[in-house]
C-alpha positions in Angstrom: 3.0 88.9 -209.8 -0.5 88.4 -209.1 -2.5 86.3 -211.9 -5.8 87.2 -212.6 -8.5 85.0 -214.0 -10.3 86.3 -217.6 -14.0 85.7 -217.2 -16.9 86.5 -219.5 -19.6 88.4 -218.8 -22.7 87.1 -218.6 -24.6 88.1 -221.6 -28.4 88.9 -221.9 -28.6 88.0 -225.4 -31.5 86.0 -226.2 -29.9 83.0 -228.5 -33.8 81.8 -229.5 -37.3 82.4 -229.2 -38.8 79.1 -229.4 -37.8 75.6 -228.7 -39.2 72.5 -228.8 -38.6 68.8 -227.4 -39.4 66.5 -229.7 -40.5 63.0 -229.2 -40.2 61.4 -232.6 -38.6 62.4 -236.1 -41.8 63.3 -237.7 -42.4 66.0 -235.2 -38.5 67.1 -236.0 -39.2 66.9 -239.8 -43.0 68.9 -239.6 -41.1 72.3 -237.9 -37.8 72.0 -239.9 -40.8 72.0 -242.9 -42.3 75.1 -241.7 -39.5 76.9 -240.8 -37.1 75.7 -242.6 -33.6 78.1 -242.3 -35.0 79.4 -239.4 -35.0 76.3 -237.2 -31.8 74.1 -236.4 -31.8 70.5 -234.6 -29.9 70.3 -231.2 -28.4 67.0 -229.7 -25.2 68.0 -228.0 -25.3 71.5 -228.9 -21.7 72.2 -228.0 -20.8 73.6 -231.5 -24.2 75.2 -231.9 -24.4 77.1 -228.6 -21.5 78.9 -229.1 -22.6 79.9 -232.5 -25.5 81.0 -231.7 -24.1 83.0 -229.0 -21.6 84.3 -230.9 -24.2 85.2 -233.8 -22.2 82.8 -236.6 -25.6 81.5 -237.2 -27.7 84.4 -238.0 -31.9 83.9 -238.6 -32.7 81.4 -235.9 -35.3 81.8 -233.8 -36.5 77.9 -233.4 -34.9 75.0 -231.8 -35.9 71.0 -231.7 -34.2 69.2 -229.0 -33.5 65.5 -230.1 -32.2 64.1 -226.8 -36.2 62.4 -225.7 -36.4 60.4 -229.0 -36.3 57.0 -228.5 -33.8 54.4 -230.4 -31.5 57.1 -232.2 -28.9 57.0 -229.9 -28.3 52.9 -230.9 -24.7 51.6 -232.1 -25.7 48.4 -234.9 -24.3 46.1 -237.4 -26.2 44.9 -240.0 -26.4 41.4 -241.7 -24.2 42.9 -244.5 -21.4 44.0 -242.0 -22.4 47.8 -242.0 -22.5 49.7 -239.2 -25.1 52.2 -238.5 -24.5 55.5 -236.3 -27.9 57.0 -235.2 -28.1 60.7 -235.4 -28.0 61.1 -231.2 -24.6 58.7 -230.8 -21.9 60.9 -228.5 -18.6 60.7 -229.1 -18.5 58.8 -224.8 -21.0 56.2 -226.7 -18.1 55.3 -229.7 -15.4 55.2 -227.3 -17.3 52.6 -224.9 -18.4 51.1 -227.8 -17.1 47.1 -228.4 -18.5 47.1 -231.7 -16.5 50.6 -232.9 -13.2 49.4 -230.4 -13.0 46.5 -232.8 -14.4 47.2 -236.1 -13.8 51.0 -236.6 -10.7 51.4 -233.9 -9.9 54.7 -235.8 -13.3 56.0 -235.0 -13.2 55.3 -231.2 -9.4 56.7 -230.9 -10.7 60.1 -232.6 -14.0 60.3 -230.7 -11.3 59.6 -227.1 -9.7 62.8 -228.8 -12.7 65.3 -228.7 -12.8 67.7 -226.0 -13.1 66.2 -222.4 -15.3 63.7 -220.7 -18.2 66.6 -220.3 -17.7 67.6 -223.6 -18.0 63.5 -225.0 -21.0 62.7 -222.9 -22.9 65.6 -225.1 -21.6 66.0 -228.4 -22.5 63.7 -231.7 -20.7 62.4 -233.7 -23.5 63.5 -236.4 -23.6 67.3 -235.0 -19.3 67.1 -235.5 -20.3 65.7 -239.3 -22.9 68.8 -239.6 -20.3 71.4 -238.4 -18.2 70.7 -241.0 -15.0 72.0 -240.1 -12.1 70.4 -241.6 -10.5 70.2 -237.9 -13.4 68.1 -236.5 -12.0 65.3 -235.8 -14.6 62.5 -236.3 -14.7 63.4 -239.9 -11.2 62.2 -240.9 -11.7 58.2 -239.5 -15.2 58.5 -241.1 -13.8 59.3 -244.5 -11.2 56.8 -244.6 -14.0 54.2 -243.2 -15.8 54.7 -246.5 -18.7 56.4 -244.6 -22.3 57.8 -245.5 -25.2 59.9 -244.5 -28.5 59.6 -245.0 -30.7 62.7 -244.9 -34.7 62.5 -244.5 -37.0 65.6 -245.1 -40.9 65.7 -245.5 -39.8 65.3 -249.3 -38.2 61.6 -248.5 -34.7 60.5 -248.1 -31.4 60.3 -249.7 -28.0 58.9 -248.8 -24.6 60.7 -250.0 -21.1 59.2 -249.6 -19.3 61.2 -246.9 -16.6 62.5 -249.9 -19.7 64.1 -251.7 -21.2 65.5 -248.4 -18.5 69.0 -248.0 -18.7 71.5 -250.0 -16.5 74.1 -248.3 -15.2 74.7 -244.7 -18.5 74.8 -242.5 -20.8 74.1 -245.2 -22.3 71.0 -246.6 -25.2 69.6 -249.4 -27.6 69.5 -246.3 -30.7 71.1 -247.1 -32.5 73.5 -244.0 -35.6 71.1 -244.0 -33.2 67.8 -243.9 -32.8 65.7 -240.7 -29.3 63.2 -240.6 -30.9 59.9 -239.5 -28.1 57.6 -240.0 -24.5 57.3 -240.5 -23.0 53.9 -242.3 -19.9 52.7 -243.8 -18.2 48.9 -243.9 -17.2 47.2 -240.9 -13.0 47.2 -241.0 -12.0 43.9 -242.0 -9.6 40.9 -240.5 -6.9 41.8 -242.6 -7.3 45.9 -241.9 -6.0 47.6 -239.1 -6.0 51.5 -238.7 -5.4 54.1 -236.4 -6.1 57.8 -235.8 -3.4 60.6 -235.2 -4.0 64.1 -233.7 -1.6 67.0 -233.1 -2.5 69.8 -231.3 -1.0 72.2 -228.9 -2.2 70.2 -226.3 -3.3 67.1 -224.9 -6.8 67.3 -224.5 -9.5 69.8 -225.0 -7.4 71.0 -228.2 -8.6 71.8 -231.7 -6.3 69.7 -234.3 -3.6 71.5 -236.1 -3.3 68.1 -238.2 -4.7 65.2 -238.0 -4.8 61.9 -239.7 -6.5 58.4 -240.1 -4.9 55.5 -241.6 -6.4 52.4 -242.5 -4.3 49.3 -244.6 -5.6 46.5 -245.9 -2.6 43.8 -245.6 -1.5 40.0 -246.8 1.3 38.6 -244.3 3.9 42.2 -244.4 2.3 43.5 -247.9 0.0 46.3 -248.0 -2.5 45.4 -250.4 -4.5 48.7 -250.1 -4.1 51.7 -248.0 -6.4 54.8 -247.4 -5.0 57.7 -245.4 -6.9 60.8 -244.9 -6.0 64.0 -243.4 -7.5 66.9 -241.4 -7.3 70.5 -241.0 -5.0 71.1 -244.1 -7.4 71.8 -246.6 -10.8 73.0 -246.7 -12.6 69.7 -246.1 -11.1 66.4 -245.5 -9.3 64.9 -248.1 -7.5 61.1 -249.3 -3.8 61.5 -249.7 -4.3 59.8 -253.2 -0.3 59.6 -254.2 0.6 58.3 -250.7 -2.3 55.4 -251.0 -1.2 54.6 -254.2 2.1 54.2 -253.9 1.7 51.7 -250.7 -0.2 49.3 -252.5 1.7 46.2 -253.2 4.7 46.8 -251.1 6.1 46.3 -247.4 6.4 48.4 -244.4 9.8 48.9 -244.7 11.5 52.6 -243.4 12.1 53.7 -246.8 8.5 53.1 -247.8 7.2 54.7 -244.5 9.4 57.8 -245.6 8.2 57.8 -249.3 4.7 58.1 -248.6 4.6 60.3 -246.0 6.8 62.6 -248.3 3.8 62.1 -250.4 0.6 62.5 -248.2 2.1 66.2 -248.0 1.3 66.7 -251.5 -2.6 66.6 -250.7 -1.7 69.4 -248.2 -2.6 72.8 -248.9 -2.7 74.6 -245.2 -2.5 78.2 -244.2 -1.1 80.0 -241.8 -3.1 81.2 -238.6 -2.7 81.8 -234.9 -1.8 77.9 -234.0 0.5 77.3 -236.6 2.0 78.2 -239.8 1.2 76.3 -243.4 4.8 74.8 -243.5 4.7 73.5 -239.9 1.3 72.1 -240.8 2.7 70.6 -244.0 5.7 68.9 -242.1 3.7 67.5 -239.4 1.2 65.8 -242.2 4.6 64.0 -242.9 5.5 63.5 -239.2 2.2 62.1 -238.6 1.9 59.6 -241.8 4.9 58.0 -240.8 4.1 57.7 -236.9 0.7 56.4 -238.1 2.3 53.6 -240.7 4.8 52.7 -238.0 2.5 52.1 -235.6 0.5 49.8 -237.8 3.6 48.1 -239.3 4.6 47.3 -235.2 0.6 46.5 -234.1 0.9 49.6 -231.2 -1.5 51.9 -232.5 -3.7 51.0 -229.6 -0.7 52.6 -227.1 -2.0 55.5 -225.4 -6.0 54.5 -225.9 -6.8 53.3 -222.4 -9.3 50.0 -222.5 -11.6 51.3 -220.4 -12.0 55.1 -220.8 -13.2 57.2 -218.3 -16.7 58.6 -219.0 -18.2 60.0 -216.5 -21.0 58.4 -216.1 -21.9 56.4 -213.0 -25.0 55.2 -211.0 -28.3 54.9 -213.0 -28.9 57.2 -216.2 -31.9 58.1 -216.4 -33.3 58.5 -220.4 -36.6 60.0 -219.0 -38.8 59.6 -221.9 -42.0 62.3 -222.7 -45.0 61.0 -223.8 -45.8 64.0 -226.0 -43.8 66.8 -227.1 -43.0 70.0 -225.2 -42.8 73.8 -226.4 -41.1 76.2 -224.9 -42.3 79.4 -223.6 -45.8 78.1 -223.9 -45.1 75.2 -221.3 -42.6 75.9 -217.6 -39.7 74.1 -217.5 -40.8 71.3 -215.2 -37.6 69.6 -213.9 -35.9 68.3 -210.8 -32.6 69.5 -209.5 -31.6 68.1 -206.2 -34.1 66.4 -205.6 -36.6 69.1 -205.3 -39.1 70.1 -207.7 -38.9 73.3 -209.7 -41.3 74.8 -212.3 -39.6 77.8 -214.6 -42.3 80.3 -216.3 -38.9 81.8 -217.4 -35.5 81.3 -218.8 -36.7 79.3 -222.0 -34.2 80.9 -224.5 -31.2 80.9 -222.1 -28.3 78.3 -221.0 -29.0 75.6 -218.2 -25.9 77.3 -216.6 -27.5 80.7 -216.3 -31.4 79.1 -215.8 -29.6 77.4 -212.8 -27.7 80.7 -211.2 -30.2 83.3 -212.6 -33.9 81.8 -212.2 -33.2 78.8 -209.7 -30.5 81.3 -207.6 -28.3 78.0 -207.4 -24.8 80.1 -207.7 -22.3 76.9 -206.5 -22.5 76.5 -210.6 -19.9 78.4 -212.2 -19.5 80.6 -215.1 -16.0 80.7 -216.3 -15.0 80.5 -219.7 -18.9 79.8 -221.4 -17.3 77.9 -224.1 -17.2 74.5 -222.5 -13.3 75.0 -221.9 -12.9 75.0 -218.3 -15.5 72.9 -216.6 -16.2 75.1 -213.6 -20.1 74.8 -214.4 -20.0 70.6 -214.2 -23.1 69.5 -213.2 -25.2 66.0 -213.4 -27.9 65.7 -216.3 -29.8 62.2 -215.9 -26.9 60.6 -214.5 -23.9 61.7 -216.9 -21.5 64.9 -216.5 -22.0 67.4 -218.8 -21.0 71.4 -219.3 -24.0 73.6 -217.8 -22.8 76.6 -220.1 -23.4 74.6 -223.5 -27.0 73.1 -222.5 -30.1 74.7 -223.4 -32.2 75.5 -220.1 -35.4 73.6 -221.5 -33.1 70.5 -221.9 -33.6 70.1 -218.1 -37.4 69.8 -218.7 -38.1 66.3 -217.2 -34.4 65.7 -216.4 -32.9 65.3 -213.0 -30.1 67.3 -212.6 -27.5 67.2 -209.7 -25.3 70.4 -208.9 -22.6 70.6 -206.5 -25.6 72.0 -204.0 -26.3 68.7 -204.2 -23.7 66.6 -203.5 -23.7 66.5 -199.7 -26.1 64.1 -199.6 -27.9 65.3 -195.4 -27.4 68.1 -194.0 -24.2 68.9 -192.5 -22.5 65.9 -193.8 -20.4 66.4 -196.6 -19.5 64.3 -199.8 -16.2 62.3 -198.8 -14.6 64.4 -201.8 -15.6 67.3 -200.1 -13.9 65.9 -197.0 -11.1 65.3 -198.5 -10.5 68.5 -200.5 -10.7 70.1 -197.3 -7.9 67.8 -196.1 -5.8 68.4 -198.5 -6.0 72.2 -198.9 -7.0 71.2 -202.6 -8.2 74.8 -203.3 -6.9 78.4 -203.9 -9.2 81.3 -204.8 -11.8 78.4 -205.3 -13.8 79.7 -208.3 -13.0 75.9 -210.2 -13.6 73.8 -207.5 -17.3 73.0 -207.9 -16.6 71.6 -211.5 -13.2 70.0 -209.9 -15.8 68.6 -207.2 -18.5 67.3 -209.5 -16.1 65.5 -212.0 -13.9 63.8 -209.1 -17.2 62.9 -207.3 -18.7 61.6 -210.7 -16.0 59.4 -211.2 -16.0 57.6 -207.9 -19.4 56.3 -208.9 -18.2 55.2 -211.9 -14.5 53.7 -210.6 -15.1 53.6 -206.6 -11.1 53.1 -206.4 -9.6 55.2 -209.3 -6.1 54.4 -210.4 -4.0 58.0 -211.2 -4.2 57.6 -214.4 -7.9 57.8 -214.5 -8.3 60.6 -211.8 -6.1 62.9 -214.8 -8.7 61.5 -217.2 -11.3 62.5 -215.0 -10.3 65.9 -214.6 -8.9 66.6 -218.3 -12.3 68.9 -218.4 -11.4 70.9 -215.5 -9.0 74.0 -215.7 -7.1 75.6 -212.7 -5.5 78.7 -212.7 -3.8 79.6 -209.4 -3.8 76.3 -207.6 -2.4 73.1 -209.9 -3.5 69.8 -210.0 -1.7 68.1 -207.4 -3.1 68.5 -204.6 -6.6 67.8 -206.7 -5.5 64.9 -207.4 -4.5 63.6 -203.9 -7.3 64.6 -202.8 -9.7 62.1 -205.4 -7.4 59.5 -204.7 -8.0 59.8 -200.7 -11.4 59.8 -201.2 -11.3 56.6 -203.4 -9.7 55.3 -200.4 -12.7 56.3 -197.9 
């Protein structure tokens, strides 16, 4: 039978009216003053987009782009072993992170988790705190970490423990006019080791149908304290209290392992919905307790986290600074894509995708899914991957963006993945290979000679329906080879 591909139709709905790039936090904190409910801050903006779009969050009409303010995107560790997350950290940022790989390993292993490399090089770690769903996965390491936020208004600021922050699924203590500037808790210490697991129904690019982060505090094979924390079973993240206390002052042994995870269920109140049922949830909190103490108990709770991830990200990134803040429609979208200079009057209150295909008639970009599922609108923003259909168009003001236009570098001579794709009959209908072609070419200028392994991380952002992945994949590695 003959497949066919589901595709959304490209909408005309006009997700905002105004939107402004801001170049410091005061400029952020005097329109979230004014307008208050009305406005929303945007960093990654790949939970926000799609709410917007699919009129979740009703009453907008303002946006502030964070992205051009300098020094918030900064990883630290203060002279009392805190560590600070600044409100524009992606998730790529903790997973390349020495500092979090070290000190907060359940942090980097749940930020590797999110999405795929397109998806990482965007999204915050704050905007997953923000969105406050208990299946974000960021949340769960943060809680057992000990973690808080600091929130700064016009009115001053105040910092809440993480535990205090949820209120209910999707909703938090966050006040309309409040910026997150900061995101602390305790370095892990010499004698803790932790881990993050997630189940899903698949490997990547999958929302969590349970996960967990477990962090013990141990003396030779004695636990002297233990703090486990689960996701997706109950409205917000929770401790598994009866679990953690029962581990304190005694060994890793099997029948321990299965006595707490027995207990961590007890913290589990799931329901039923299309991914899974509450009882399967409710087993698999067990399942994944004692997986996660094992793997502590035996030091392989690294297995599986590869030491240096895949990021997409390669050549010089360019941070392209403004001197002064832009508004949008009042100012074009100035912004180079290419190579070549364009100036857009129009398309302020749309997606980069569509600004690209609709206004700058560059229609190699791909509309597929819109939801940041299937990569087939990859393109290059100042040097990293990203998803065209979950960027605001005036993002690309002073950016340089590369789409797969772009990528033959003169005229008539194609990009050696192009070559190669070619060679190896790597396409079907073709409709996903400009993303396919934009993450595999991505990739060879951050690994020039990518192992297998790290061509299927490349590509874990890329969906094919007719053609599979092996012949993709031979044809990244040939080009490596060229």
């Amino acid at each position: 039978m003959v497949g066919t591909r589901r595709r959304r139709v490209p909408t005309t709905l006009t997700m905002w009216h105004a939107y402004t790039n801001a170049i410091s936090i005061d400029d952020v904190l005097k329109v979230l003053g004014e307008k208050k409910e009305r406005a929303r801050i945007v960093a990654g903006g790949t939970d926000l987009i799609l709410e917007l779009e699919r009129g979740v969050r009703k009453g907008i009409d303002t946006l502030i782009d964070v992205t051009r303010i300098p020094g918030i995107d900064q990883i630290t560790i203060d002279e009392d072993n805190v560590i600070h997350l600044g409100p524009l950290v992606t998730h790529n940022d903790c997973v390349a992170s020495k500092l979090i790989r070290k000190h907060a390993y359940p942090l980097a292993r749940a930020a590797w988790e999110v999405g795929a490399p397109q998806i990482r090089n965007r999204g915050t770690v704050a905007g997953n705190l923000i969105t406050a769903s208990p299946a974000n996965d960021t949340i769960t390491p943060l809680m057992a970490l000990g973690a808080s936020v600091t929130l700064l208004s016009t009115r001053g600021s105040r910092t809440i423990p993480l535990k205090g922050f949820y209120i209910g699924v999707r909703k938090t203590v966050m006040e309309a006019d409040e910026m997150l500037v900061d995101i602390s808790f305790p370095a892990m210490k010499k004698t803790q080791r932790g881990t993050f697991i997630k189940l899903a129904l698949r490997r990547v690019q999958a929302i969590s149908l349970v996960n967990a982060a477990i962090i013990l505090d141990r003396k030779a094979d004695t636990v002297k304290s233990a703090v486990i924390t689960l996701g997706a079973v109950t409205p917000i993240i929770i401790h598994a209290e009866e679990a953690e206390k029962f581990l304190a002052g005694k060994k890793l042994t099997e029948k321990n392992i299965a006595q707490a995870a027995e207990l961590a269920i007890q913290a589990a109140h799931p329901i039923d919905d299309v991914r899974g049922s509450a009882a399967y949830r409710r087993e698999m909190v067990k399942i994944i307790t004692a997986r996660g103490l094992r793997a502590i108990r035996d030091e392989t709770e690294q297995t599986g986290m590869p030491k240096k991830p895949i990021l997409l990200v390669g050549g010089e990134t360019a941070s392209h600074s403004m001197q002064s803040a832009s508004e949008f429609p009042a100012a074009p979208i100035e912004t180079t894509v290419n190579g070549k200079k364009y100036s857009f009057k129009s398309g302020h209150d749309k997606t980069l995708l569509r600004l690209l295909r609709e206004d700058g008639m560059l229609t190699g970009t791909k509309e597929g899914c819109a939801e940041g599922e299937c990569g087939a609108c990859t393109i290059f923003l100042d040097g990293k991957a990203v998803m065209a259909c979950l960027v605001p168009a005036p993002r690309a003001h002073g950016a340089e963006i590369i789409t797969v236009e772009g990528l033959a570098k003169d005229e008539g001579t194609l990009h050696p993945i192009q070559e190669t794709f070619i060679e190896n009959g790597a396409v079907q209908c073709g409709y996903c290979t400009p993303g396919f072609l934009m993450s595999g070419a991505k990739l060879l200028e951050e690994k020039p000679n990518p192992t297998r392994n790290e061509i299927e991380q490349a590509i874990t952002g890329n969906l094919c329906r007719c053609t599979g992945y092996y012949k993709i994949v031979k044809a990244i590695e040939d080009a490596g080879k060229l």
